[in-house]
C-alpha beads as a LAMMPS data file, in Angstrom:
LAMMPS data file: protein, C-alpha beads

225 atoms
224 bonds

1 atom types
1 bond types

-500.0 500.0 xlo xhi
-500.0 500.0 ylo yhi
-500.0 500.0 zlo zhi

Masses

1 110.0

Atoms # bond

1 1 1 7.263 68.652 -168.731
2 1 1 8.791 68.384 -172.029
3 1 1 9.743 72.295 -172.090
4 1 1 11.235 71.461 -168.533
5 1 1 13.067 68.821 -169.649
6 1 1 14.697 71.201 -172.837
7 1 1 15.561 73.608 -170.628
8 1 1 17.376 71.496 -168.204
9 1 1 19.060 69.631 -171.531
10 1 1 20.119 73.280 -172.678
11 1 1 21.382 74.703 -169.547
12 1 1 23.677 71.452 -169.056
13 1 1 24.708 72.146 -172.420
14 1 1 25.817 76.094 -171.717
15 1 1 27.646 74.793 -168.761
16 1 1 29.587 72.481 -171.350
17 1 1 30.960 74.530 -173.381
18 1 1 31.803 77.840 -171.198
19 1 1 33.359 78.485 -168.307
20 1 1 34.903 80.388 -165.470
21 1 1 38.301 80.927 -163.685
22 1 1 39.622 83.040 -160.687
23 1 1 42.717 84.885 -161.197
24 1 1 44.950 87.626 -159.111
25 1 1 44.726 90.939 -160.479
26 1 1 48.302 90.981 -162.413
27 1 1 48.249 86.779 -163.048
28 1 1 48.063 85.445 -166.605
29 1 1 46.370 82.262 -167.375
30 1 1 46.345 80.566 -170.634
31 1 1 44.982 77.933 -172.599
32 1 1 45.689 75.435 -175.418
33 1 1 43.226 74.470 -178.267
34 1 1 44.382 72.571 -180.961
35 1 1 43.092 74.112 -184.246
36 1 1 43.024 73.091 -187.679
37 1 1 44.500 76.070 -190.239
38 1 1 42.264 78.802 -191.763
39 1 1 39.452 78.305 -188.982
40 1 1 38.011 81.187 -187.470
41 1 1 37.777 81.454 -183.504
42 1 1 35.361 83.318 -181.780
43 1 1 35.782 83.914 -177.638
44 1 1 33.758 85.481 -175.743
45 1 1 34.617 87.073 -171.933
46 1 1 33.544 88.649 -168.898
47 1 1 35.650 90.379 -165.979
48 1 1 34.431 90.413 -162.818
49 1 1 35.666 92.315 -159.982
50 1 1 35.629 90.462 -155.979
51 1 1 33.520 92.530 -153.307
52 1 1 35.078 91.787 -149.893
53 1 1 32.246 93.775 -148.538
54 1 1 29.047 91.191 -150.038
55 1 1 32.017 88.534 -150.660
56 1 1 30.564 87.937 -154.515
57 1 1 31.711 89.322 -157.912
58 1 1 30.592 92.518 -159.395
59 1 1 30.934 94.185 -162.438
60 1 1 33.925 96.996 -163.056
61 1 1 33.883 98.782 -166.242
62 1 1 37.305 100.362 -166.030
63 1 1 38.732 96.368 -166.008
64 1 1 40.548 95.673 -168.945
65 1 1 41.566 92.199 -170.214
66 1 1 44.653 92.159 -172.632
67 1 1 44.211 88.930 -174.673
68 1 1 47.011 87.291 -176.523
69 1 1 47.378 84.486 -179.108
70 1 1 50.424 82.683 -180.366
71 1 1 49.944 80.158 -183.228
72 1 1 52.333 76.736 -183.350
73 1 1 55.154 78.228 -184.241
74 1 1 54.951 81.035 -181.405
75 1 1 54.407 84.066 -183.766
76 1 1 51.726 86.422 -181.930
77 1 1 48.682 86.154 -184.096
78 1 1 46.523 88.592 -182.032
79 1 1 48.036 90.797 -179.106
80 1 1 45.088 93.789 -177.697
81 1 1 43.890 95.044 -174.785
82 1 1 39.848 94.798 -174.292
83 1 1 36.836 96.091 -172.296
84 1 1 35.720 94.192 -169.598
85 1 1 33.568 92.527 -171.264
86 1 1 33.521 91.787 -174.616
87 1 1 34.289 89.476 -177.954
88 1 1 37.475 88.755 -179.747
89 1 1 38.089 87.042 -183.006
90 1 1 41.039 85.389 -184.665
91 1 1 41.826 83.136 -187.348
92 1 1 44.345 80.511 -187.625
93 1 1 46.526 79.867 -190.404
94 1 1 48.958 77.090 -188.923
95 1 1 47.401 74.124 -187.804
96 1 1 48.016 73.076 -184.057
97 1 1 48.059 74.131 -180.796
98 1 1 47.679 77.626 -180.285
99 1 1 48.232 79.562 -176.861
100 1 1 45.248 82.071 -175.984
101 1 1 46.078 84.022 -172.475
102 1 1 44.486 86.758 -170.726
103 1 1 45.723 89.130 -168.368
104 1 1 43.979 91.971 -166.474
105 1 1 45.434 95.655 -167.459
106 1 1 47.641 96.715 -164.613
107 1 1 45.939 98.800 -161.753
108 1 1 47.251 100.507 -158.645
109 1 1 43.596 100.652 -157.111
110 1 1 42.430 96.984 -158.050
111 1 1 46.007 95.957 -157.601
112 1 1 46.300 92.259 -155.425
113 1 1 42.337 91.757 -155.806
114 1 1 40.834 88.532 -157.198
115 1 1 39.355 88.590 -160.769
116 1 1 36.441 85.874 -162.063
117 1 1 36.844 85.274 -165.926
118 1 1 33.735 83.827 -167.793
119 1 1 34.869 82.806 -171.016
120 1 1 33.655 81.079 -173.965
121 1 1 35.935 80.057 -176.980
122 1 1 34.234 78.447 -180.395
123 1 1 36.076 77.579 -183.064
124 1 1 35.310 76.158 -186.455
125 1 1 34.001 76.697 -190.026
126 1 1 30.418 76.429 -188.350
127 1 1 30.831 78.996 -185.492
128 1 1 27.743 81.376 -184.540
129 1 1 27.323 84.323 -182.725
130 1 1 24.428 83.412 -181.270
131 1 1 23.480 87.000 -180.047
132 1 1 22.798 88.403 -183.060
133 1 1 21.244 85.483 -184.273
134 1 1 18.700 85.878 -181.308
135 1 1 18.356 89.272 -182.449
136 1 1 17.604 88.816 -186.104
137 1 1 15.417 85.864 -185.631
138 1 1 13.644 87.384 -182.654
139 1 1 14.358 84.372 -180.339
140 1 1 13.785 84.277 -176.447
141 1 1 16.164 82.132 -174.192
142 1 1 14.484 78.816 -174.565
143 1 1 14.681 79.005 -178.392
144 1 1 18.232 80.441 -178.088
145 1 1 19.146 77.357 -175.930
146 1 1 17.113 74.883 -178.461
147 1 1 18.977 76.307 -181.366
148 1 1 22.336 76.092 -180.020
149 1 1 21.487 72.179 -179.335
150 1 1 20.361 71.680 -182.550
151 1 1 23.654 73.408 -184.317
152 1 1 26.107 71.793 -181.294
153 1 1 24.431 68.618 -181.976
154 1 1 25.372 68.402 -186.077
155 1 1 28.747 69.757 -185.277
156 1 1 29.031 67.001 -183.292
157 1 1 28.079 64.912 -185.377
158 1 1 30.524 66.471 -188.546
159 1 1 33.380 66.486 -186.131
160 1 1 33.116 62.681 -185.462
161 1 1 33.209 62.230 -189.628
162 1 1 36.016 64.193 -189.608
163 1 1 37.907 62.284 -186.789
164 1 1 37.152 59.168 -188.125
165 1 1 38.612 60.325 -191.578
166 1 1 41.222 61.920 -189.679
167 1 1 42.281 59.134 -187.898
168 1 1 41.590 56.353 -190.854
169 1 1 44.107 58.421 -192.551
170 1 1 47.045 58.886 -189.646
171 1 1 46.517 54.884 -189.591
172 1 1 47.663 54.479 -193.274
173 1 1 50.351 57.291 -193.108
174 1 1 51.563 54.886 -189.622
175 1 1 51.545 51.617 -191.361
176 1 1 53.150 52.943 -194.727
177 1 1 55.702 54.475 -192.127
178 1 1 56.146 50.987 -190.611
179 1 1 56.605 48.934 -193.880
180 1 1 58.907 51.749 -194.799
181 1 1 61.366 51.435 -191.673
182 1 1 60.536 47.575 -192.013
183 1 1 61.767 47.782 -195.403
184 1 1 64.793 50.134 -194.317
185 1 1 65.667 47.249 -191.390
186 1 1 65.719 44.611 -193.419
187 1 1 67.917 45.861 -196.076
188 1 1 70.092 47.144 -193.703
189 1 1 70.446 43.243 -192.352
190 1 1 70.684 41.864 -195.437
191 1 1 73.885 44.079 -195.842
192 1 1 75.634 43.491 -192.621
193 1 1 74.813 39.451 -193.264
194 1 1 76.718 39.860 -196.782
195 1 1 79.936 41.413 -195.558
196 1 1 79.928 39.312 -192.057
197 1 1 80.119 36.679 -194.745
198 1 1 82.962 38.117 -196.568
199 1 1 84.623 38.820 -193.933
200 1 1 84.430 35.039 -192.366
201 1 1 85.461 33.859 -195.623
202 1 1 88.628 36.117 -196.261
203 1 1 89.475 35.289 -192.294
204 1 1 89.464 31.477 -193.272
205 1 1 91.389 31.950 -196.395
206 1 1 93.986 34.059 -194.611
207 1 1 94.069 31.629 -191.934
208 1 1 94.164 28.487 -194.108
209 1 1 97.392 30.439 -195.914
210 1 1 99.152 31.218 -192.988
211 1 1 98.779 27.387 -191.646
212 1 1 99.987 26.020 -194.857
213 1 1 102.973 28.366 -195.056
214 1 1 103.558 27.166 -191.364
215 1 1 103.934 23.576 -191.894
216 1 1 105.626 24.330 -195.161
217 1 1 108.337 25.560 -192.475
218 1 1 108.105 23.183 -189.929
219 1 1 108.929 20.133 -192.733
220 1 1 111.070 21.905 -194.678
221 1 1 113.229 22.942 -190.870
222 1 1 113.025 18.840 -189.700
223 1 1 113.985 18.203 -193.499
224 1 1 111.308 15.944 -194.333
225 1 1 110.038 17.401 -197.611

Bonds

1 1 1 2
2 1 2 3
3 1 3 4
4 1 4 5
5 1 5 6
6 1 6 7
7 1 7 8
8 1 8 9
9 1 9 10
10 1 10 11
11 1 11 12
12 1 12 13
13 1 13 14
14 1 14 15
15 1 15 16
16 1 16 17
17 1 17 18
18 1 18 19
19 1 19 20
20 1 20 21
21 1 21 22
22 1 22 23
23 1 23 24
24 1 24 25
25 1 25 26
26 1 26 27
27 1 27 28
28 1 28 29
29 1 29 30
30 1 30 31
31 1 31 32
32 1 32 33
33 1 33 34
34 1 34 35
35 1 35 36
36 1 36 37
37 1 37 38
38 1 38 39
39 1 39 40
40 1 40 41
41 1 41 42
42 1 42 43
43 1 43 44
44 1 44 45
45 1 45 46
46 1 46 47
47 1 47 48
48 1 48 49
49 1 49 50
50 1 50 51
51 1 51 52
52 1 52 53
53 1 53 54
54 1 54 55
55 1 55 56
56 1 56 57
57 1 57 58
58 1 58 59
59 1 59 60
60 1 60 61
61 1 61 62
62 1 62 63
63 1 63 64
64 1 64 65
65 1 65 66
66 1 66 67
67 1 67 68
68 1 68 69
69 1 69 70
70 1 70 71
71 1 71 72
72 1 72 73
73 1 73 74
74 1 74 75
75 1 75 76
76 1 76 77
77 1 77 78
78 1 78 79
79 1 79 80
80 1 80 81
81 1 81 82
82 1 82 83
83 1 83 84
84 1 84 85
85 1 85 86
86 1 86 87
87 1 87 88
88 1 88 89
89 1 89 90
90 1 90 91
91 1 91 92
92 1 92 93
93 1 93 94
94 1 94 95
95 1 95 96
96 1 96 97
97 1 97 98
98 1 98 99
99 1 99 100
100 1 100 101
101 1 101 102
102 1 102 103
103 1 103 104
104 1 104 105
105 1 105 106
106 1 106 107
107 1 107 108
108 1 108 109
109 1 109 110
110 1 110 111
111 1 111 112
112 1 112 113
113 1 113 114
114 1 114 115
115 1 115 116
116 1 116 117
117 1 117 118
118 1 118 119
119 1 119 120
120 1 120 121
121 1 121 122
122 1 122 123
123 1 123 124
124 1 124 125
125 1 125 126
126 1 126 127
127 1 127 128
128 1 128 129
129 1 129 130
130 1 130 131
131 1 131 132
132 1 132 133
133 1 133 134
134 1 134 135
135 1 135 136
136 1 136 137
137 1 137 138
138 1 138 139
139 1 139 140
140 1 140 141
141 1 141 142
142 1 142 143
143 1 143 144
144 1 144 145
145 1 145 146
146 1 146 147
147 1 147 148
148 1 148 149
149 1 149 150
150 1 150 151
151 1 151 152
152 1 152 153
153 1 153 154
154 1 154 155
155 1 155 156
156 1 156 157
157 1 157 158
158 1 158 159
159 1 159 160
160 1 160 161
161 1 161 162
162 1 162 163
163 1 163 164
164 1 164 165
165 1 165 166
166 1 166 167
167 1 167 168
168 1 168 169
169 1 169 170
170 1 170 171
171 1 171 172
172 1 172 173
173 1 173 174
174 1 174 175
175 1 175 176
176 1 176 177
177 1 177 178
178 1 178 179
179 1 179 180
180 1 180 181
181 1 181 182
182 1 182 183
183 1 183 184
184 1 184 185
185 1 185 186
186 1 186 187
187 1 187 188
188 1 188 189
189 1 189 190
190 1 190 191
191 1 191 192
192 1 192 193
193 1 193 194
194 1 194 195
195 1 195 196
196 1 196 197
197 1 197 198
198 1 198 199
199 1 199 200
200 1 200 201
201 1 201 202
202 1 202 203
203 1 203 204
204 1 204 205
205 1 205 206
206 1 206 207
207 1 207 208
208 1 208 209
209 1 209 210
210 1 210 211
211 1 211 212
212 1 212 213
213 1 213 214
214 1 214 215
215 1 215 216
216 1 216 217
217 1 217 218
218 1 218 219
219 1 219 220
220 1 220 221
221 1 221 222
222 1 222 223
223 1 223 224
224 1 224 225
């Protein structure tokens, strides 16, 4: 029951963390994953070609996929054209969102027929390739499955230190950002306050003049001073 249970656990868990898409022969699709710098991404794909004649997917070696990758800054980090099924690498040195799309190679014969994509991307300092681990360690699925829990599960558990960090840190930067534009307002206040009150002042005094000279006028015309 137990053995059940791990099974169920780790095929919920596959399901997670890859996936597939249906594309037109000559359509691009992309994605966005937000990276951190120097971290190393592993993907890993599968092209499928549609039978109209059993109305499922089959496998077509001559299928290419033509994978490209543009970093933040929308320089092409990795541009090549791949098997149909296969494994490509990259590593990031901008931190940020990067753009990973794949696109079938052009073909008169396939040309208008639908395409299913399987595709797994992992990316981090603690990425495995998890087929030659099975191979070197000798593992059947189950144990394959059990493993990748295990490592998916501490990753997990990393990645929420390093959010918390993350976002303990983005806090401070905020609220030194605030006191700074706080600091920058009130200044900036304190300044127009000043010369309003300069500027009142010298607007009384010329007025005050001006009202003096006046009546200095007025009883000097009616001859009373």
């Amino acid at each position: 029951m137990m053995t059940r249970g791990l099974v169920i656990v780790a095929s919920l868990l596959a399901v997670t963390h890859a996936l597939y898409f249906h594309i037109a022969e000559t359509e691009r699709k992309c994605f966005i994953e937000e990276i951190p710098d120097e971290t190393m991404v592993i993907g890993n794909y599968k092209v499928q070609l549609h039978d109209p004649n059993t109305n499922g997917y089959a496998d077509y070696p001559s299928i290419g996929m033509h994978v490209e990758v543009k970093d933040p800054e929308e320089k092409v980090i990795l541009s090549k054209l791949y098997l149909s099924e296969g494994r490509f690498t990259f590593t990031s040195h901008t931190p940020g969102e990067h753009t990973i799309c794949l696109y079938s190679n052009s073909s008169s014969w396939f040309a208008g027929a639908q395409l299913r994509i399987h595709l797994d991307i992992q990316a981090g300092e603690h990425t495995q390739d998890y087929v030659q681990i099975a191979q070197k360690d000798k593992l059947n699925e189950l144990q394959l499955r059990i493993r990748q829990l295990l490592d998916q599960a501490i990753g997990h558990c990393n990645n929420e230190s390093v959010k918390r960090v993350d976002q303990i840190q983005k806090e401070q930067n905020y609220q030194r950002y605030r006191e700074e534009r706080f600091r920058q307002t009130s200044e900036s206040t304190n300044q127009r306050v000043l010369w309003w009150s300069i500027g009142q002042t010298l607007v009384l005094v010329c007025t005050g003049a001006w009202q003096m000279r006046h009546l200095k006028g007025f009883f000097e015309a009616k001859k009373l001073v």
